[in-house]
N, C-alpha and C positions, 0 to 999 in steps of 0.2 A: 933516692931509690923509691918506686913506688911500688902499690900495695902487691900486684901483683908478682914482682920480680922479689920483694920478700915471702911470700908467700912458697914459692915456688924455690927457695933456695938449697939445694941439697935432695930434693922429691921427686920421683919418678911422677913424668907428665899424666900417667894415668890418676894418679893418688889429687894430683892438684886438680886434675879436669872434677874427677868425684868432689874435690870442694867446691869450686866451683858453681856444681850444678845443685850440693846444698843450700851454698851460699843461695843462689838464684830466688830457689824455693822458697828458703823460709822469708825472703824479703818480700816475694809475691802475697806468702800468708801474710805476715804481720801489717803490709801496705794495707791490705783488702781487709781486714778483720780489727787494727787495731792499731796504726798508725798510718793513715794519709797523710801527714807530713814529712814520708819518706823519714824518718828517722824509727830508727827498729826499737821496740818495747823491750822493758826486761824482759820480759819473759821467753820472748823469741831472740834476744839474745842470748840468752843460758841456754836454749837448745841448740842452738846456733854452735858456740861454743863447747857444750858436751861432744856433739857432732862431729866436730875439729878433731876433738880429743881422741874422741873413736877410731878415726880416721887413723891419727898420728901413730895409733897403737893395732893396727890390724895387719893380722898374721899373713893376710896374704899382698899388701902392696901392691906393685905393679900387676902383680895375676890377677886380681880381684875382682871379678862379677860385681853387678848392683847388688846393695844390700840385702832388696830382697828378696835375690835366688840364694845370698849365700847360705852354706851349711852352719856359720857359727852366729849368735846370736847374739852380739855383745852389749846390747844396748838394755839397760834398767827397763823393769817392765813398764813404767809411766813412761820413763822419755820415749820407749817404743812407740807407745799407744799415740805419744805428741807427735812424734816423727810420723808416722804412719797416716793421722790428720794433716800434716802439713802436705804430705806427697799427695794424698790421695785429690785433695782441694788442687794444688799448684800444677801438679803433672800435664792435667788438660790444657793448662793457660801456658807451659812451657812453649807450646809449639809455637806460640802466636807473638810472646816474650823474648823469648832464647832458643829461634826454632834451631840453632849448629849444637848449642848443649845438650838438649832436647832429644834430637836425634842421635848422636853420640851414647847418650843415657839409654838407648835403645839397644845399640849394639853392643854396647858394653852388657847389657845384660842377658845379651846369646851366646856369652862367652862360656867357655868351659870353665868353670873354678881347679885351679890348679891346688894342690898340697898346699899349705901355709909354710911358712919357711922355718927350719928348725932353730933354735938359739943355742946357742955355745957357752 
């Protein structure tokens, strides 16, 4: 099985595109900033993986807008501050890298944020 089809097992295709396109990012920063030999740094691995986490735990799922139009803010204020470094650096270079993610990341984020979903 490869990474993507686990990745992707049980996920609505929007929630996996969103990894995806973290995923993308932080390898654009960490290549460019602190590993050229394409192997990711702690460091941006742990955001990498907090990111995941986020993900895995956000109320809204498949409705979900880009991060950051959404209403909830779930991210620690350092890993914000990291994450927010990472996009703001990688975003520009997406087009030229991952120009279908890239654009996808666009329109995903002219979406309406829907209610998050209740728990039971």
């Amino acid at each position: 099985m490869d990474k993507k089809e686990t990745i992707s097992q049980g996920r609505h295709p929007r929630v996996v595109r969103e990894e995806e396109t973290i995923r993308a990012m932080v390898e654009i920063y960490c290549r460019d900033h602190h590993s050229p030999d394409h192997e990711m740094c702690a460091g941006c691995r742990e955001l990498l993986d907090y990111a995941e986490m986020r993900l895995a735990k956000c109320p809204f799922q498949e409705k979900k807008t880009t991060c950051a139009n959404c209403p909830v803010h779930c991210y620690k204020p350092v890993m914000r501050e990291r994450i927010k470094e990472v996009m703001r650096y990688s975003g520009p270079r997406m087009t030229y890298r991952h120009p279908l993610l890239a654009l996808r990341h666009v329109v995903d984020g002219r979406k309406k944020q829907a209610p998050p979903k209740r728990r039971a």
